[in-house]
N, C-alpha and C positions, 0 to 999 in steps of 0.2 A: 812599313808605312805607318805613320802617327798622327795619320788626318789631322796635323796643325795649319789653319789660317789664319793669314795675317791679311787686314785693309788697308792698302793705305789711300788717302784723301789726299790733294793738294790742289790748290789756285796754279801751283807752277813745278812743274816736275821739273827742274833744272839739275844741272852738277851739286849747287852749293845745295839742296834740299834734302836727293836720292844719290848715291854713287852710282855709276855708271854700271858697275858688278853687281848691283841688288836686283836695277832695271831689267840688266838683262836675264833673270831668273825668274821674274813675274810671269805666269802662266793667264790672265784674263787682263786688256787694257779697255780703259772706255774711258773717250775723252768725250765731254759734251760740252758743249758753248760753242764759241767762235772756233772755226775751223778754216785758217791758212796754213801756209808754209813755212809760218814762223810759230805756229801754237802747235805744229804736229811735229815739231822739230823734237820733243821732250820724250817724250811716249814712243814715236813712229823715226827714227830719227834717217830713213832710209826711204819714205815713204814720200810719192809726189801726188797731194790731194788731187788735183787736176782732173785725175782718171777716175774718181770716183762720187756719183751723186749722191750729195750729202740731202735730206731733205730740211727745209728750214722751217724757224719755229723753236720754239720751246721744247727743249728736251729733246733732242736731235744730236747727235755725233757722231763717234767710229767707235765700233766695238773688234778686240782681234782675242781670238781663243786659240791658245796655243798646248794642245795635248796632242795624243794620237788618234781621236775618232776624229776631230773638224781640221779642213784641210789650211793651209797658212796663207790667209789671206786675212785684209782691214774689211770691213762690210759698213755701211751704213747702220746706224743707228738710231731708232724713231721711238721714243719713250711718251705714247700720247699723252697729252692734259683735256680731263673731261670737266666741261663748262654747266654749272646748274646753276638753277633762280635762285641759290645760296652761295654761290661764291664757285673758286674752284676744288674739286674731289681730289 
């Protein structure tokens, strides 16, 4: 084991960005923004938002962890924004 990580970032996980063979070796997904059936199509490409309550708002999405201790499933995800008399935290 050589504990190497890699991030990666994108607006659009598409074919022309990610190969399809890298996707599928990625062990942690978390999409946040707009979540349809056309933006979960990249990340989740199997997955029917439908059945799952996304909460709305800022910083909100799907998180899916794929090891052996968490079981395989997409989960909601709610990253709150805290509001002060200075702006946001």
């Amino acid at each position: 084991a050589t504990k190497v990580h890699l991030l990666l970032v994108s607006q659009r996980f598409d074919y022309q960005s990610i190969p399809v063979s890298v996707r599928e070796q990625l062990n942690v997904l978390i999409q946040i923004g707009n979540i349809n059936k056309k933006t979960v199509q990249f990340l989740f490409p199997d997955l029917d938002p439908e059945g799952i309550v996304i909460p709305l708002g800022k910083g909100t999405g799907l998180i899916q962890i794929i090891d052996n201790e968490h079981p395989y499933q997409v989960l909601p995800l709610l990253c709150p924004t805290y509001y002060t008399k200075k702006g946001i935290l």
